[in-house]
N, C-alpha and C positions, 0 to 999 in steps of 0.2 A: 509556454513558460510556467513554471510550476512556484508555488506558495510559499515559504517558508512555515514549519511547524513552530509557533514560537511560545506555545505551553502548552501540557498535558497534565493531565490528571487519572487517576485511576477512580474508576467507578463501579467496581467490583467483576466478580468472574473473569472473562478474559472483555472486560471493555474499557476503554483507555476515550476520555474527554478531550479532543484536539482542538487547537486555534491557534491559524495560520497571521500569516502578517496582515492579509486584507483583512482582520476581524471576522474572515466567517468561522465558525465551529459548526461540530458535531460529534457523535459517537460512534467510535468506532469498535465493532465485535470481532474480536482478533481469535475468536472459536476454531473460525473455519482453516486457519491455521494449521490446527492441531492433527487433522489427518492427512499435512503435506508431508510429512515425514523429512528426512536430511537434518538442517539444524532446526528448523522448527519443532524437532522431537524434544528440545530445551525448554519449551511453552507449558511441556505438560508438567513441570514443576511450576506452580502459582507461585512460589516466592521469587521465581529466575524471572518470570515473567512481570513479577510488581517491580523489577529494580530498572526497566527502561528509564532510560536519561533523553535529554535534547541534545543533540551536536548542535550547539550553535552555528559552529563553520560551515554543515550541509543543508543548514535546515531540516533534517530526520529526528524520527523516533531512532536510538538505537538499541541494544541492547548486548552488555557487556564487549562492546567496542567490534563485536563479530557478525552482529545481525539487524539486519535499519529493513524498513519498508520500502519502498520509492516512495517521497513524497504527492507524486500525481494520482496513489493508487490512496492513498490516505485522504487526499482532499478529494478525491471521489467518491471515495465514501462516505466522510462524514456531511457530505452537501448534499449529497444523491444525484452527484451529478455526474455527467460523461467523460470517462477518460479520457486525453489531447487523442487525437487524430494517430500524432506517430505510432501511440503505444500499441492501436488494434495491429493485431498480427493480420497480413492479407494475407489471400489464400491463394497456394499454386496453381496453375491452372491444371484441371485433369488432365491426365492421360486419356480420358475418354472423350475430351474435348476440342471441338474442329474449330480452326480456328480462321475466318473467311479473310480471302485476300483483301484490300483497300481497291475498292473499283475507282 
């Protein structure tokens, strides 16, 4: 289950001050963004980027109602902590991989 974002603050360049509903915060550097290219190409204007709001209804960061984070990747970051379980992507099995019967 994920946090609620329930304030932000800006703290210059691309870092934004989060705090979820359990009271944890921290800082989040929203930099590495900037060479995901799509919508995140919107980041590299700093003033597009200072007008993020809270949805309160999802608990997110959004920013002009077209671009939010996932909350679980924000309170992972700002704790330094591990993202849920679901989120890690597993990996297929190879093609070069034998895969032994159940004796």
């Amino acid at each position: 289950m994920y946090k609620d974002v329930i304030s932000a603050n800006y703290k210059g360049d691309y870092k934004i001050e989060v705090t979820f509903e359990d009271g944890a915060k921290g800082v989040v550097d929203f930099s590495k963004y900037l060479s995901k290219g799509g919508v995140f190409e919107k980041f590299k204007n700093i003033e597009f980027f200072k007008s993020f709001k809270i949805n309160e209804e999802l608990g997110v960061l959004t920013w002009a109602d077209e671009i939010d984070i996932a909350p679980e990747t924000l309170y992972a970051e700002a704790t330094d902590s591990q993202l849920p379980n679901w989120m890690h992507r597993q990996e297929a099995p190879s093609a070069n991989m034998t895969i032994q019967p159940a004796l």
